[in-house]
N, C-alpha and C positions, 0 to 999 in steps of 0.2 A: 780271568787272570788280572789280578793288580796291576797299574802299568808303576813303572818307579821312578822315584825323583830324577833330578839332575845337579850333580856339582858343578858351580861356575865357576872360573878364574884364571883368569891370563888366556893363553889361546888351546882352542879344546878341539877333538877331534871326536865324530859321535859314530856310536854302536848302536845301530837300530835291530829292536826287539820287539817282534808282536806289531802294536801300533802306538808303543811310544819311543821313546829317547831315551838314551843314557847319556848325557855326557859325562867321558875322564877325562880329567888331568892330570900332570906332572906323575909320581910314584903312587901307585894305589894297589891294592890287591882283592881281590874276592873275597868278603869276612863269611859271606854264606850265599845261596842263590840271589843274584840282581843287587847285594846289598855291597856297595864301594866304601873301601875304609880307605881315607885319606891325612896326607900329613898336610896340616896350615901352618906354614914358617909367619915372623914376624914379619908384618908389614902388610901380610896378605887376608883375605876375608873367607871365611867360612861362608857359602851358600847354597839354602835349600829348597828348591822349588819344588811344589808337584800342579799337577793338573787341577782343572777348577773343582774338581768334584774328589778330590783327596787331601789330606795336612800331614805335615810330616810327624812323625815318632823316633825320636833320636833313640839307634840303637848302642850306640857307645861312643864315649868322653872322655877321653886324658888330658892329663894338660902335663909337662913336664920337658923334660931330655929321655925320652926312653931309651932313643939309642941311636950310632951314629947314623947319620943320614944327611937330607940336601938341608934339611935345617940346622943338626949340630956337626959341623966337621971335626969339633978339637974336643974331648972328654972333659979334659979340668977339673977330675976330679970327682965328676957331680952325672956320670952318666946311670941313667935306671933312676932317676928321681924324679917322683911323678904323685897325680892327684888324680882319682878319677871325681872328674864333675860333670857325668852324666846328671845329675839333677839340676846342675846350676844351668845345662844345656837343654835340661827338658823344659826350664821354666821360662827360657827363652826363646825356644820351636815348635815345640809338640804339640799340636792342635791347630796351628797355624798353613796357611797354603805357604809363606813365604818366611823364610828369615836369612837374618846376619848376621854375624859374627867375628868381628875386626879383631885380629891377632897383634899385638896382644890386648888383652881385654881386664879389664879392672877385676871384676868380679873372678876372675879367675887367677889373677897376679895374686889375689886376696888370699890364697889358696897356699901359697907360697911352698910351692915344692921344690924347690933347688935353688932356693937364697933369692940372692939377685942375679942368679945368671938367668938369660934369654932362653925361654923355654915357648914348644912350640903344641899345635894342638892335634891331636888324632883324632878321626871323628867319622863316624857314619849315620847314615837314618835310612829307611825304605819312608814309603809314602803309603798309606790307607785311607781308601774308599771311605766316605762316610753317608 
């Protein structure tokens, strides 16, 4: 069995599976077996660890206001406006043991899905063996 990454950020509490780790944090939900979809508000960092002998494969990327949550309280107007940038995400993790992702992030602002309003990021990856 795969063992699967780990999301960091802020203070986490861990589910141990098999013989690795899962950390979550803050709101997240199951997008499929082991695989954690989480929301990155501004300010905060997307992070993807896996084990030395796996790199991460980001399985999904938004960047936007999907919808209300701890990152957008007030609509304004501009809720469901969004990008997917899984690619901008794979060209920054996928193949790598480690990465980062500071919210908000240029290349993705660049994307511009909901004007200037503070848009935040959704995000998942499992981790593969190589």
């Amino acid at each position: 069995m795969v063992s699967r990454c780990a999301l960091f950020c802020g203070q986490a509490w861990s589910l141990y599976k098999s013989t690795s780790i899962l950390w979550i944090v803050g709101q997240m939900s199951i997008a499929s077996f082991n695989t954690v979809t989480r929301d990155f508000c501004e300010g905060e960092i997307f992070k993807a660890l896996c084990s030395y002998d796996e790199v991460v494969v980001m399985r999904n990327a938004v960047y936007g206001r999907m919808r209300l949550n701890r990152c957008v309280k007030v609509d304004m107007g501009y809720l469901g406006c969004q990008s997917n940038v899984i690619d901008l995400a794979d060209d920054k993790c996928s193949g790598r043991r480690t990465c980062e992702i500071s919210i908000p992030d240029t290349t993705f602002e660049n994307t511009q899905p909901c004007l200037e309003l503070k848009s935040y990021l959704e995000a998942s990856y499992d981790c593969m063996k190589v």
